[in-house]
N, C-alpha and C positions, 0 to 999 in steps of 0.2 A: 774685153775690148782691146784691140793691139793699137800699139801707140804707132803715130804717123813722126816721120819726123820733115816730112816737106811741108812748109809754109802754106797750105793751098785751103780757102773756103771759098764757101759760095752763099751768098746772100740773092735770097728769094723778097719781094717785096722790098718797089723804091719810096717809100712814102718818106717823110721827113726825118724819124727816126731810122728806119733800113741804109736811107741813101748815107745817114749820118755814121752808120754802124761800118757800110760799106767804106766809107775815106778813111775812118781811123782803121781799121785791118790794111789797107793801101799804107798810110803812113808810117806801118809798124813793118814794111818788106812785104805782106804774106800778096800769094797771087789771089787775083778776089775774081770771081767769077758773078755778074749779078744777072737777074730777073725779074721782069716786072712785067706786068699783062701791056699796059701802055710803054710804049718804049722809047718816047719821049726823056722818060728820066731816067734812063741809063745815059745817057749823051755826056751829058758832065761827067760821068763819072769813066765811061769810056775815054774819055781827054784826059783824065789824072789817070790812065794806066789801066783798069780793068777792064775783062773780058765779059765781052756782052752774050748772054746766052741765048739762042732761038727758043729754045723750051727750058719746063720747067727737067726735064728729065737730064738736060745735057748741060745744065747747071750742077745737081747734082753728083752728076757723074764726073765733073771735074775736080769738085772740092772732097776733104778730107772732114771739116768740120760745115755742116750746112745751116745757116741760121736763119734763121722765119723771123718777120715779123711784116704783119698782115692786120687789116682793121680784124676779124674775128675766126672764130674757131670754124667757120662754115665757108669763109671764101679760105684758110689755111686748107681746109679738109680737099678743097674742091680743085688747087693750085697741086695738091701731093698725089691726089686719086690716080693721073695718070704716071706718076713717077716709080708704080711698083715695076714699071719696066726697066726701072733704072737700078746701077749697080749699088746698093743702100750697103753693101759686109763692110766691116769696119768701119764704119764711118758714126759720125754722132749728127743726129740733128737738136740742134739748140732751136725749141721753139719760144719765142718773146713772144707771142700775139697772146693779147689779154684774155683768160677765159676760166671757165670753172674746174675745181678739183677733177670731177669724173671727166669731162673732155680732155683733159692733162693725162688722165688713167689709161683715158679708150686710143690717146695716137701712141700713148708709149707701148701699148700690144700692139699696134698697128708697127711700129719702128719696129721692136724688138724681133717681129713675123719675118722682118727682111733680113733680119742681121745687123743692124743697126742700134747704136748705144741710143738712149735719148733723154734730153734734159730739158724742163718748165722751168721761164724764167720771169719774176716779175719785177720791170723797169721802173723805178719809183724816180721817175727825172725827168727833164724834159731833155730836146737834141742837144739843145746848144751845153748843156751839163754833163753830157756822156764825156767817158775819156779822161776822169776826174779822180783823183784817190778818194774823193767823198762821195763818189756817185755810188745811190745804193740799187744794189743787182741782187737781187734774191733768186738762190739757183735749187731744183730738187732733181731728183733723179739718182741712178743707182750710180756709187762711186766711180763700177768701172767705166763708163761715161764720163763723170764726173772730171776726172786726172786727164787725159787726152784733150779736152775740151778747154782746160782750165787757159794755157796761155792765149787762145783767143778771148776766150771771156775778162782776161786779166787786160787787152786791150780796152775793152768798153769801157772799166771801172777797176781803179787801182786794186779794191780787194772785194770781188765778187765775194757771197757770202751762202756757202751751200749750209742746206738748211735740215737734208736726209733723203733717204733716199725713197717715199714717197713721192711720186711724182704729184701728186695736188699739192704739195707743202708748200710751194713759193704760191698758185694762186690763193691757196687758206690765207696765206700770210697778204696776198695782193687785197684780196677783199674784206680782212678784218682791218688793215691800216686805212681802206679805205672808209668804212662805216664811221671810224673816228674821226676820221675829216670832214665828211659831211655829214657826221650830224653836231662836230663843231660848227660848220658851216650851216647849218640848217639854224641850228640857232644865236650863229652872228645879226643872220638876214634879218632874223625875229628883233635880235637885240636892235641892231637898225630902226627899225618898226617903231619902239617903246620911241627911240631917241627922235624921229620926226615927230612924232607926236608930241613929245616933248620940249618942242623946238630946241634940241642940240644939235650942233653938227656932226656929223656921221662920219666924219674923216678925223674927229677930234673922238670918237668914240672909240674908232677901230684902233687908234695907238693906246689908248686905254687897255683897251683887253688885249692887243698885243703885247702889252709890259708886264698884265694878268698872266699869259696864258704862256711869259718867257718861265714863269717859276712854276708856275702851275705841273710841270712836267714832274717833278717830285714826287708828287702829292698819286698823279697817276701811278706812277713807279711802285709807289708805296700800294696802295690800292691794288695792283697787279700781282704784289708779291704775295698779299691777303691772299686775295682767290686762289694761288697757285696752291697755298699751303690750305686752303678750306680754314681761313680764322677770320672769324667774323665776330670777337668781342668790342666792343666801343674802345677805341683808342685815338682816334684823331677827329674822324668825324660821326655821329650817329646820323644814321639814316634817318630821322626824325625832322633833322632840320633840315633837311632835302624834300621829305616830303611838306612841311609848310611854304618853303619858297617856293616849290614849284606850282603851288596851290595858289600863292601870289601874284604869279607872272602871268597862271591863266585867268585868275580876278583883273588883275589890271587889264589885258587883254581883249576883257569881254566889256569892262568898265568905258575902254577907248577905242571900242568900236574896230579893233585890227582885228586880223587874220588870227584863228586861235588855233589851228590844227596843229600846229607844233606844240605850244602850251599845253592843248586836249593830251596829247600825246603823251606827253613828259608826266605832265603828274597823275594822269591816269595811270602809270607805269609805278607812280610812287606811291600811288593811293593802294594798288595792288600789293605794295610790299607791307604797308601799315595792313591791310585786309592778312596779310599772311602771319602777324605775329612778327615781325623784323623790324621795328620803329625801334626799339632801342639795343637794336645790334648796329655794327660798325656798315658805312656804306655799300662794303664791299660787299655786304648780302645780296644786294641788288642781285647778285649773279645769279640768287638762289630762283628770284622770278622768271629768269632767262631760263633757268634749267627746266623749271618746272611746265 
């Protein structure tokens, strides 16, 4: 991939995040080129200095680093389809729009077809946090891509964070941080649930397991390093006493008449690991039921 040295992208898709990504490239010198089907929200931005493009093709053909981000992989696919008329050699495009490992796979042989470097990126922030040295940017993609790309990505988020040069790696990574969050959140809501019932308040609950869930990070870390290493002897927690709470949460559950499909869930998931012979290995077996 040959390095550019003029300042020049183009940002495809004005939605809150794009228009967001577009100002700070503006605010760091580079010339921004934007596009968006409605062209209503290029206005602002045409005011703070950038150049509004007609098409998506003559967007492209202006910028050096071209950056996506679009609600999904099928209006990104539909926005590019007519851009193979455009000059794509040297150039990288940095795709942000959320989407799966093989979608990431199938535009980087589509980029690569043109001549074109290409890099999956996944945005764990919201707009108003871009632009931040703690804003986390998960990039994949093949290095030579990678280097060329990096001082615009270095604008989004002090230290973007390449991850290799599979192109699925940042969404692997987009969708496995996410599973942890909702199904923390799957079962706050549940935790919620116990507490009406119980008549506590629900706002005095969530700082509760906010103060839980501030140390609780350890404990996962620890848990993590388990699986990496495949060591599942009893040292911090046995899977055992995971399987009875969770036996508990769906008793009570049934006991007080709520919603039990998270509960069902959970400890059917533990009952499975007792059924497998792992009740008294270390939690981190769990994975073994995943594997299996």
């Amino acid at each position: 991939m040959k390095q550019h040295n003029e300042k020049s992208a183009a940002v495809l898709g004005l939605g809150k995040m794009g228009a967001t990504l577009a100002k700070l490239l503006l605010a760091q010198g580079y010339g921004v080129t934007v596009w968006n089907r409605s062209t209503d929200k290029s206005v602002p931005l045409a005011e703070a200095g950038a150049k509004v493009a007609a098409t998506p093709v003559e967007a492209v053909n202006a910028g050096n680093v071209i950056v996506m981000c679009v609600h999904d992989y099928a209006a990104a696919n539909a926005i590019l389809a007519p851009t193979e008329a455009a000059d794509w050699k040297g150039k990288v495009l940095v795709q942000l729009t959320s989407g799966s490992p093989a979608e990431a796979e199938r535009l980087e042989a589509w980029a690569e077809a043109l001549g074109a470097g290409y890099l999956d990126g996944a945005i764990q922030a919201a707009p108003q946090q871009m632009g931040r040295e703690d804003t986390p940017l998960y990039i994949s993609g093949k290095k030579s891509a990678w280097e060329p790309a990096l001082p615009v990505l270095k604008t989004f988020a002090g230290a973007p964070e390449w991850l290799g040069e599979g192109a699925g790696l940042a969404s692997s990574v987009d969708l496995a941080t996410l599973s942890g969050i909702y199904g923390t959140l799957m079962g706050f809501f549940h935790g919620a649930r116990i507490m009406e019932h119980a008549g506590f308040p629900v706002d005095k609950y969530a700082g509760l397991l906010t103060g839980i869930l501030s140390t609780f990070g350890e404990f996962i870390k620890y848990e993590g390093q388990l699986v990496h290493e495949n060591r599942f002897a009893k040292t911090e927690s046995p899977l055992s006493i995971s399987v009875d709470a969770s036996a508990r949460i769906l008793e009570q559950a049934k006991d007080a008449g709520i919603n039990s499909a998270f509960p069902d869930y959970l400890a059917g998931m533990f009952r499975r690991a007792a059924d497998m012979g792992l009740a008294d290995e270390e939690l981190s077996a769990m994975i073994k039921v995943l594997r299996a």
